[in-house]
DSSP file (Angstrom, degrees, kcal/mol; ACC not computed):
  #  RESIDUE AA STRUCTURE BP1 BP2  ACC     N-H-->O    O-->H-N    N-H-->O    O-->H-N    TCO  KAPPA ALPHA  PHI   PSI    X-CA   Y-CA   Z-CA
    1    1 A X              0   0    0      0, 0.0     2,-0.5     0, 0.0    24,-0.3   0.000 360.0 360.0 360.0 101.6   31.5   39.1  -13.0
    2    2 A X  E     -A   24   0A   0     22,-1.7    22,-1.6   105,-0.1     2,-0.4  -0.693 360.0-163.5 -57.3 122.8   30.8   41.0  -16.2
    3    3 A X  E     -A   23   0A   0     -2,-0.5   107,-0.6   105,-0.4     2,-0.3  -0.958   2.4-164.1-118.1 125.7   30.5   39.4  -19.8
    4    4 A X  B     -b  110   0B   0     18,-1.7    18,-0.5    -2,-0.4     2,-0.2  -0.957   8.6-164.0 -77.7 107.4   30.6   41.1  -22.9
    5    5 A X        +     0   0    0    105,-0.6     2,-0.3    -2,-0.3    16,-0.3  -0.336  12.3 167.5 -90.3 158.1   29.5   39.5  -26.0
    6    6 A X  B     +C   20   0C   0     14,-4.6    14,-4.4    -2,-0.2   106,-0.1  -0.995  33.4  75.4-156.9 158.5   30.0   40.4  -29.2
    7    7 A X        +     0   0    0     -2,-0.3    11,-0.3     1,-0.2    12,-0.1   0.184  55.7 141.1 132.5 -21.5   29.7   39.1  -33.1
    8    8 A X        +     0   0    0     12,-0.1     2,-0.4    10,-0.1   106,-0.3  -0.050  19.1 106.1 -57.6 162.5   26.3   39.3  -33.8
    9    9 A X        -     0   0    0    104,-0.4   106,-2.3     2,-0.1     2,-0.6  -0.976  62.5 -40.0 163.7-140.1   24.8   40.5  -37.0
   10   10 A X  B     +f  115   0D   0     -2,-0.4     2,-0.2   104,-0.2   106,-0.2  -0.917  56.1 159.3-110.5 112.8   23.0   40.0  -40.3
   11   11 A X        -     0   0    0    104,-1.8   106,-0.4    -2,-0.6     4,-0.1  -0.950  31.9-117.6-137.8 138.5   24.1   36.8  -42.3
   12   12 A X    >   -     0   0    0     -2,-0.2     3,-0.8   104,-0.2   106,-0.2  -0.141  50.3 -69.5 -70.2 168.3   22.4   34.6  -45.1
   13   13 A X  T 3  S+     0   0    0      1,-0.2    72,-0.3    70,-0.1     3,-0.1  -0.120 120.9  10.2 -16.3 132.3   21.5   31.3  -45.0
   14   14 A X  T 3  S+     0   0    0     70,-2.7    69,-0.5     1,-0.3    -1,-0.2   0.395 102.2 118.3 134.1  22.0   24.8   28.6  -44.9
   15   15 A X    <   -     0   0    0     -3,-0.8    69,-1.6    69,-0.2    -1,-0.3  -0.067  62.1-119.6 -97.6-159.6   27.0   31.8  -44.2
   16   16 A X        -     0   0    0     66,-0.2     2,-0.3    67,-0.1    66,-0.2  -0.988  23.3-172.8-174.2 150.5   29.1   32.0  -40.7
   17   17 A X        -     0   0    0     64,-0.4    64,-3.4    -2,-0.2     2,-0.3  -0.880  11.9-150.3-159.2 143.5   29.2   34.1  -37.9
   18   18 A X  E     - D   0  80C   0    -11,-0.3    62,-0.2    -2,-0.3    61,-0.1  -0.678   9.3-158.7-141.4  92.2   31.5   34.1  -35.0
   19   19 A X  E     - D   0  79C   0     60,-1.2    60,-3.8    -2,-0.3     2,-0.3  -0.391   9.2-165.5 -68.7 146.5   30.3   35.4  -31.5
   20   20 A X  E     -CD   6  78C   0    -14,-4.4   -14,-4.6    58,-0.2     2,-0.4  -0.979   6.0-177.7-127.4 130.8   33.0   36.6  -28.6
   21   21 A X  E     - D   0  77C   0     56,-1.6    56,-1.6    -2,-0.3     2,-0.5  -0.994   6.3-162.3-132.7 164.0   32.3   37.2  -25.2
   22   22 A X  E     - D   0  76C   0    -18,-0.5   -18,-1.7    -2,-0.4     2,-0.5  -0.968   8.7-146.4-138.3 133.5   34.8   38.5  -22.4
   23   23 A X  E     +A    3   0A   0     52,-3.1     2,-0.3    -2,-0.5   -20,-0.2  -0.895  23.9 165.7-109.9 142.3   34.5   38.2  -18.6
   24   24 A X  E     +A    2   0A   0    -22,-1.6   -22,-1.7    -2,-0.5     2,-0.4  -0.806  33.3  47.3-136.2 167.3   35.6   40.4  -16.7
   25   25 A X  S    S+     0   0    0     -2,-0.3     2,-0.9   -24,-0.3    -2,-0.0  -0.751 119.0  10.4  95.7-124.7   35.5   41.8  -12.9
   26   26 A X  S    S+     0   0    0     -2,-0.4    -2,-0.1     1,-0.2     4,-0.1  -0.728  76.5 151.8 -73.1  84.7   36.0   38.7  -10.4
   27   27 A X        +     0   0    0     -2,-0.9     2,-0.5    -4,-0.1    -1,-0.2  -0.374  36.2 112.0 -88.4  17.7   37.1   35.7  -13.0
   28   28 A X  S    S+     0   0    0      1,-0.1    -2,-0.0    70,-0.0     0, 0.0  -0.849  86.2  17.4-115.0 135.8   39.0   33.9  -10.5
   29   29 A X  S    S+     0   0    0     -2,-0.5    -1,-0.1     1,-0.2    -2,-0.1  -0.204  83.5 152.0 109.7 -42.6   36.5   30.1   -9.9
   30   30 A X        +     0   0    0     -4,-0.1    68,-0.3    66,-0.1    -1,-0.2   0.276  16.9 169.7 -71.8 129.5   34.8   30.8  -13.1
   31   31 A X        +     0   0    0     66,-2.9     2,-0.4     1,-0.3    67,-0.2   0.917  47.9  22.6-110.5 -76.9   33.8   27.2  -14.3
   32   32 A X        -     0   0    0     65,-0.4    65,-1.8    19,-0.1    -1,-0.3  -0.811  59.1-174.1-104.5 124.6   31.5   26.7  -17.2
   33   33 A X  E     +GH  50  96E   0     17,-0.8    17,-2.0    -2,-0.4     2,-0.4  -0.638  18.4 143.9-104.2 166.9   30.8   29.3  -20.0
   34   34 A X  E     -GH  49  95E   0     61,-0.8    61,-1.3    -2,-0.2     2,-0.5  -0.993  41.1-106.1 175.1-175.7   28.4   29.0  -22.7
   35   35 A X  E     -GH  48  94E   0     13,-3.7    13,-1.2    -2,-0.4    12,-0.9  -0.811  23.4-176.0-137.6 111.9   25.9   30.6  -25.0
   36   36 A X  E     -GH  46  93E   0     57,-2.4    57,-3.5    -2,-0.5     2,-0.4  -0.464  13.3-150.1 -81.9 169.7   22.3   30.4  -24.8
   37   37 A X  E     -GH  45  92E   0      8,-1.8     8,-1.4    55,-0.2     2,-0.4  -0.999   4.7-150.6-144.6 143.7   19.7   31.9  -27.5
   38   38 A X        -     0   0    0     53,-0.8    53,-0.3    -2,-0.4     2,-0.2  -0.953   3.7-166.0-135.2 126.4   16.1   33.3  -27.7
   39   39 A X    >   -     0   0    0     -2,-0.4     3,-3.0     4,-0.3    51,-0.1  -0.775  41.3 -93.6 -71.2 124.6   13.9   33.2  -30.3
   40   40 A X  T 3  S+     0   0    0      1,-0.3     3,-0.1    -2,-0.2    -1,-0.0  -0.105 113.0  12.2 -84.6 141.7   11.1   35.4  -30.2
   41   41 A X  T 3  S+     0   0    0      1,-0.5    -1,-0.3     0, 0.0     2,-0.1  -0.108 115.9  91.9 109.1 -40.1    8.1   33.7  -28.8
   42   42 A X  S <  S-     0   0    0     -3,-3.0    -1,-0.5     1,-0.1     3,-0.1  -0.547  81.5 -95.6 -94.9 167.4   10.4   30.7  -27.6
   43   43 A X        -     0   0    0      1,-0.2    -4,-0.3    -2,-0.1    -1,-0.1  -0.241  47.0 -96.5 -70.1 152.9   12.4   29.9  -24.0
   44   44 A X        -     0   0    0     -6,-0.1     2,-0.3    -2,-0.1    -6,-0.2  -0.430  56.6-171.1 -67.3 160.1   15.9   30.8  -23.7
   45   45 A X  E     -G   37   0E   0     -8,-1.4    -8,-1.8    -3,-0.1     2,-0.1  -0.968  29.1 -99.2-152.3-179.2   17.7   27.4  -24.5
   46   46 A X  E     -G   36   0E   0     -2,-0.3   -10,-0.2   -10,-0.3     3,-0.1  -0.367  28.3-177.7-118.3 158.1   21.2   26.3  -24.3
   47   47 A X  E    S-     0   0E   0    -12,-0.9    12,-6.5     1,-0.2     2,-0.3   0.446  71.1 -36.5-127.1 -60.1   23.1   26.3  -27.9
   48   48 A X  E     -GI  35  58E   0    -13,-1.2   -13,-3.7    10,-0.2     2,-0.3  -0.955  56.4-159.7-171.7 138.3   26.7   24.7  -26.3
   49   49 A X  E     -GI  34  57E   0      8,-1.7     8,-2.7    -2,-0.3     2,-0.3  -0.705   4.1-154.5-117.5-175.8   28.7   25.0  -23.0
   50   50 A X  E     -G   33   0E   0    -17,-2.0   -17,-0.8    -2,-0.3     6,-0.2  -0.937   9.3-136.3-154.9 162.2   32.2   24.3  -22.1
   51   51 A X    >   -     0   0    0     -2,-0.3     3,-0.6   -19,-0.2   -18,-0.3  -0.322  35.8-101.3-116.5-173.6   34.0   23.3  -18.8
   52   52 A X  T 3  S+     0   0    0      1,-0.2    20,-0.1    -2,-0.2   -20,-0.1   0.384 122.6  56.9 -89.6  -9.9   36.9   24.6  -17.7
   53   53 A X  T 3  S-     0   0    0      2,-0.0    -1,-0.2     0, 0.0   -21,-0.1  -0.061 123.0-100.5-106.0  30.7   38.9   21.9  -18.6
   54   54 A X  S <  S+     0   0    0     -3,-0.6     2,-0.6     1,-0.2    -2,-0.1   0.825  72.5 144.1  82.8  28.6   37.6   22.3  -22.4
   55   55 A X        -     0   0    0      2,-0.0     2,-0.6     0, 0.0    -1,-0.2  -0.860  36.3-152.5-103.7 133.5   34.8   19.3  -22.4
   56   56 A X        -     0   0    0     -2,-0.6     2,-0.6    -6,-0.2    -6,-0.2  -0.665  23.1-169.7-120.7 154.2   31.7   20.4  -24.5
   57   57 A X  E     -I   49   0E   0     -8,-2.7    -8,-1.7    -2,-0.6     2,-0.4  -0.876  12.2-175.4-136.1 123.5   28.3   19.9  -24.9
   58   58 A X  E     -I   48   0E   0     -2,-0.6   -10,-0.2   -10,-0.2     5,-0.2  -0.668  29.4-101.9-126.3 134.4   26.0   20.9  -27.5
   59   59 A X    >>  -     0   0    0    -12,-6.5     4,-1.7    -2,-0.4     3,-0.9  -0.180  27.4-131.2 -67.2 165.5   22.6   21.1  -28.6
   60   60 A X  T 34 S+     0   0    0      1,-0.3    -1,-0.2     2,-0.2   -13,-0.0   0.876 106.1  65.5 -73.4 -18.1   21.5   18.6  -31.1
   61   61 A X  T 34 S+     0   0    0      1,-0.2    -1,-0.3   -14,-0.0    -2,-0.1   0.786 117.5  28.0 -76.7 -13.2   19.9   21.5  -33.3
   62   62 A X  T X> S+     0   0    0     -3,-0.9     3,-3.1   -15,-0.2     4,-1.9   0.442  83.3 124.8-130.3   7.2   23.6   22.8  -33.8
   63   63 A X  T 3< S+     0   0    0     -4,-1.7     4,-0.1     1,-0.2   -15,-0.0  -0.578  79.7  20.0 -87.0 157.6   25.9   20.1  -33.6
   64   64 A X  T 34 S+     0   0    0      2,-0.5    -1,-0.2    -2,-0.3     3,-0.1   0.106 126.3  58.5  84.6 -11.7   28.4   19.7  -36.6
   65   65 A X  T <4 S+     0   0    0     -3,-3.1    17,-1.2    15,-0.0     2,-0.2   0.760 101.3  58.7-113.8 -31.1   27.5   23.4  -37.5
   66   66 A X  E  <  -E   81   0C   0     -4,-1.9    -2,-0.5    15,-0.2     2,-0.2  -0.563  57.9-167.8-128.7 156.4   28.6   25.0  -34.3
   67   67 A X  E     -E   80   0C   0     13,-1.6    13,-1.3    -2,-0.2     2,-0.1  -0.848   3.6-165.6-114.3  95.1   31.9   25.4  -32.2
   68   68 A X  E     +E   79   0C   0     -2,-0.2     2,-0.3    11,-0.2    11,-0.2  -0.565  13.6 173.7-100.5 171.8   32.7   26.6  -28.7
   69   69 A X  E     -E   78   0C   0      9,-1.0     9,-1.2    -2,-0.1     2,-0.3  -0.909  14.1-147.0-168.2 135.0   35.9   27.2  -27.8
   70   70 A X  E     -E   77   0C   0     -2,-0.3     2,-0.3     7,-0.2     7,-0.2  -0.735  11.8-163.6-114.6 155.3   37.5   28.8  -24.5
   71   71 A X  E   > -E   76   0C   0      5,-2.0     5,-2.5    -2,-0.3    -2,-0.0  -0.873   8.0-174.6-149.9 111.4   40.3   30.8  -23.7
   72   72 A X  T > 5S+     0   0    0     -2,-0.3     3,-2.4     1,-0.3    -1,-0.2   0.982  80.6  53.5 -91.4 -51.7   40.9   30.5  -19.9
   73   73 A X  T 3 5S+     0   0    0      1,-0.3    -1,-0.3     2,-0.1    -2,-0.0   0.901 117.3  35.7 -33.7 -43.3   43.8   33.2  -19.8
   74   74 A X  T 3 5S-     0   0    0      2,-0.1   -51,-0.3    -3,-0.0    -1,-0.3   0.562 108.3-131.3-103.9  18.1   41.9   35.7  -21.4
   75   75 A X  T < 5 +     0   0    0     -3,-2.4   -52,-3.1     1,-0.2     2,-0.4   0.973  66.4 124.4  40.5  65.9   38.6   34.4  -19.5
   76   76 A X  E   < -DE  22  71C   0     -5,-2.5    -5,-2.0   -54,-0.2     2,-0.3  -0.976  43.5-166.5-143.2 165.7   36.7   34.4  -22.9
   77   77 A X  E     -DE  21  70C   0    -56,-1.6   -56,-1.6    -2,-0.4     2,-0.3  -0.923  11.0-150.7-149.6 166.5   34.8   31.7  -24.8
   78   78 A X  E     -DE  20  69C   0     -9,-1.2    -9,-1.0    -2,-0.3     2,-0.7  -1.000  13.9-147.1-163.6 146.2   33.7   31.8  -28.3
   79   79 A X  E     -DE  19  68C   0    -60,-3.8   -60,-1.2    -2,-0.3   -11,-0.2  -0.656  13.0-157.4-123.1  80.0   30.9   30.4  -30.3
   80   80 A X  E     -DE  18  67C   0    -13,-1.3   -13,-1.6    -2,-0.7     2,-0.5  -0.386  15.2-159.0 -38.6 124.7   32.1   29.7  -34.2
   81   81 A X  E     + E   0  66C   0    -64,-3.4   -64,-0.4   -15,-0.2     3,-0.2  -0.856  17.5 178.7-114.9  83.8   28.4   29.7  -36.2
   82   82 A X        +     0   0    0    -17,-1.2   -67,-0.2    -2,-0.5   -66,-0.2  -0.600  63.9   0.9 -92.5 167.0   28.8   27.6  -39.9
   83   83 A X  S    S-     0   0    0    -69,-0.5     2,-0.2    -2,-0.2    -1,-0.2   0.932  88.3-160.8  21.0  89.1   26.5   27.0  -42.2
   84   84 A X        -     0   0    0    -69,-1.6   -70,-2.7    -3,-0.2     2,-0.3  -0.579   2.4-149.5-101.0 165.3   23.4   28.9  -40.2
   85   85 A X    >   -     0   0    0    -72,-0.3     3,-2.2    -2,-0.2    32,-0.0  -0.838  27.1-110.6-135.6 141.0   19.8   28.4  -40.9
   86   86 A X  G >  S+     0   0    0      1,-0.3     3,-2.2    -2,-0.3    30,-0.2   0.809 114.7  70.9 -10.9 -59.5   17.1   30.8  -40.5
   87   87 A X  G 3  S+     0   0    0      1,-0.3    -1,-0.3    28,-0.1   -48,-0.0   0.566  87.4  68.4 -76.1  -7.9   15.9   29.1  -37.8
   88   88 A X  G <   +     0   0    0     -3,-2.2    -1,-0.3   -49,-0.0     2,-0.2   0.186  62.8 129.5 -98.9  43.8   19.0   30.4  -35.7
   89   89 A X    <   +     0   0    0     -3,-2.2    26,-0.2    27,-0.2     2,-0.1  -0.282  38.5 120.2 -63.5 124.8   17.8   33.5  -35.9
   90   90 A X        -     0   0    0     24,-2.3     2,-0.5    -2,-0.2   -51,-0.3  -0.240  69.7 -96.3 154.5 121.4   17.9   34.6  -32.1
   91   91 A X        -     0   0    0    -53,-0.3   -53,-0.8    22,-0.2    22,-0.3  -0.378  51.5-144.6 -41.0  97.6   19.3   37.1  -29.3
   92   92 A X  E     -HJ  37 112E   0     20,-1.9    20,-6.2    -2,-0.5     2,-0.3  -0.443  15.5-167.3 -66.6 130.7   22.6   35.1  -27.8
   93   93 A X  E     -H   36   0E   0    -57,-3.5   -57,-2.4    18,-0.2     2,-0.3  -0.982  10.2-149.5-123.1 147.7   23.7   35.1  -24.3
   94   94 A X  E     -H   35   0E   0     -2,-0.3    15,-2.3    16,-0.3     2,-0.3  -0.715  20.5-164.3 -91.2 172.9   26.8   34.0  -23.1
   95   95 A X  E     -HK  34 108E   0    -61,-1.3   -61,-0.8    -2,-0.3     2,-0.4  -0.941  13.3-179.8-130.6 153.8   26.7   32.8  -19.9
   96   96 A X  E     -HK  33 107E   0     11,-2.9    11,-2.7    -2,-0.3     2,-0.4  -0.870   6.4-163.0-147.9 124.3   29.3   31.8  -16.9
   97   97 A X  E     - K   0 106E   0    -65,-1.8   -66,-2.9    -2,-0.4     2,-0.4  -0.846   3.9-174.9-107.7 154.1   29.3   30.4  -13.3
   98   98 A X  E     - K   0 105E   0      7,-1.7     7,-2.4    -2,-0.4     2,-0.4  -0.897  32.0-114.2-119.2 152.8   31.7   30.4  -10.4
   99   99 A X  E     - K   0 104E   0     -2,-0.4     2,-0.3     5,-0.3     5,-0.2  -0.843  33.8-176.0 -89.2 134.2   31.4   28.6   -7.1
  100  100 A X  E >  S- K   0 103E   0      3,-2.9     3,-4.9    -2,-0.4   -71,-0.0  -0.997  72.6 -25.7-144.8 113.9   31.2   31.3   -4.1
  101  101 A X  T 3  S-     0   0    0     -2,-0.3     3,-0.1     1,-0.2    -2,-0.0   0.827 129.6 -51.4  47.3  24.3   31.2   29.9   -0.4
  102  102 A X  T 3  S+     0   0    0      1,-0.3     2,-0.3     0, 0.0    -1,-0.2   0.380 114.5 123.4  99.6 -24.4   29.8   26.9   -2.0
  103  103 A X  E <   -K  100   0E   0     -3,-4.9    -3,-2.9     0, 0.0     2,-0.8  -0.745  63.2-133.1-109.5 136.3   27.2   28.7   -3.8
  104  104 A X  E     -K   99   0E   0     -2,-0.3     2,-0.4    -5,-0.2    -5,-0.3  -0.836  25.4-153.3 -91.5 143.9   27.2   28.2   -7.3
  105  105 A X  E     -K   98   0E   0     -7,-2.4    -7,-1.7    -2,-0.8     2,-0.4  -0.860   3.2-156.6 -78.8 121.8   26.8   32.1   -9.1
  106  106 A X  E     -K   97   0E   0     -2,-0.4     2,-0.3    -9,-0.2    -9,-0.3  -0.944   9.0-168.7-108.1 116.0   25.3   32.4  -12.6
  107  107 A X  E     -K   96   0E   0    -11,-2.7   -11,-2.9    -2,-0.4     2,-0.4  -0.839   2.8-160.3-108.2 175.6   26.1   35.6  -15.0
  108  108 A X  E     -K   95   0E   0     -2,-0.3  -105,-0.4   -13,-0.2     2,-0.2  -0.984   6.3-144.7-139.5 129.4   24.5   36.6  -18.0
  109  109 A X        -     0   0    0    -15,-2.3     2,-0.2    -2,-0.4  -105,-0.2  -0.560  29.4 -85.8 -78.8 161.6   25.5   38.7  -20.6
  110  110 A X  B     -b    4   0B   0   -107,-0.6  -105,-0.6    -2,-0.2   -16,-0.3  -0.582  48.5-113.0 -16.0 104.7   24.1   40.9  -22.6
  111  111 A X        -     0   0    0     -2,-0.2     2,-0.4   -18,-0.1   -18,-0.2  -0.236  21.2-168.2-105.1-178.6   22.7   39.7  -25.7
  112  112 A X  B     -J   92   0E   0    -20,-6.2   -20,-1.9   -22,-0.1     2,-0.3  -0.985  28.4-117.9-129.3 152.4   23.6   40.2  -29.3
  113  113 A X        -     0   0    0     -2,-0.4  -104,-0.4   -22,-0.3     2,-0.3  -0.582  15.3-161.0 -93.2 144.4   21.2   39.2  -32.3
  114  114 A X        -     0   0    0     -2,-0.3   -24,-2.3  -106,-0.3     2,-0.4  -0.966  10.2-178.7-102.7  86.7   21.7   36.8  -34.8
  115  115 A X  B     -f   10   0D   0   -106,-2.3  -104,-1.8    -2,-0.3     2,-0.6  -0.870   5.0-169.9-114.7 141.9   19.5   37.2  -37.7
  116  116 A X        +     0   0    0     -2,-0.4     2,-0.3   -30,-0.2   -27,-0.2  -0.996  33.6 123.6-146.9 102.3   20.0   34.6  -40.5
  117  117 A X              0   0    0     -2,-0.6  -106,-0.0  -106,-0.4    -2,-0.0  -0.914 360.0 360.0-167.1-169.4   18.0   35.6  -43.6
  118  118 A X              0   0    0     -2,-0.3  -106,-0.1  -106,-0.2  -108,-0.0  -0.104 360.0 360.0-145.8 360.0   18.5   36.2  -47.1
């Protein structure tokens, strides 16, 4: 499985930002997508996943601001960013796993920066 994200870029303070990723290769299993972030100096840490039947779960630093949202046909998920804060300032990865023989499989994307300043 491939993903490619995309969406990143340069936005002020309480502005909004809308990250895409697309999977690609073997997509057939693929169960929970999601977007992680790194800050530099900090551990990657989970921003918000989603199931395959569209239940989500979010960190507390971004709920109310943040949105995922999946689209299983075009095996893509997508991270709506409002009213951003400096302090999400950070490379985003999305992420996806499938079950294989049992064995659960993790990819990682690529990431794309998110710089939130003024």
């Amino acid at each position: 499985v491939q993903l490619q994200a995309s969406g990143g870029g340069l936005v002020q303070p309480g502005g909004s930002l809308r990250l895409s990723c697309a999977a690609s290769g073997s997509t057939s299993s693929i169960r929970n997508m999601g977007w992680y972030r790194q800050a530099p100096g900090k551990q990657r840490e989970l921003v918000a996943s989603i199931t395959s039947s569209g239940s989500t779960n979010y960190a507390d630093s971004v709920k109310g601001r943040f949105t995922i949202s999946r689209d299983n046909a075009k095996n893509s998920v997508y991270l709506q960013m409002n009213s951003l804060k400096p302090e999400d300032t950070a490379v985003y990865y999305c992420n996806a796993d499938r079950l294989v023989l049992l064995k659960t499989m993790v990819y990682w994307g690529k990431g794309t920066q998110v710089t939130v300043s003024s």
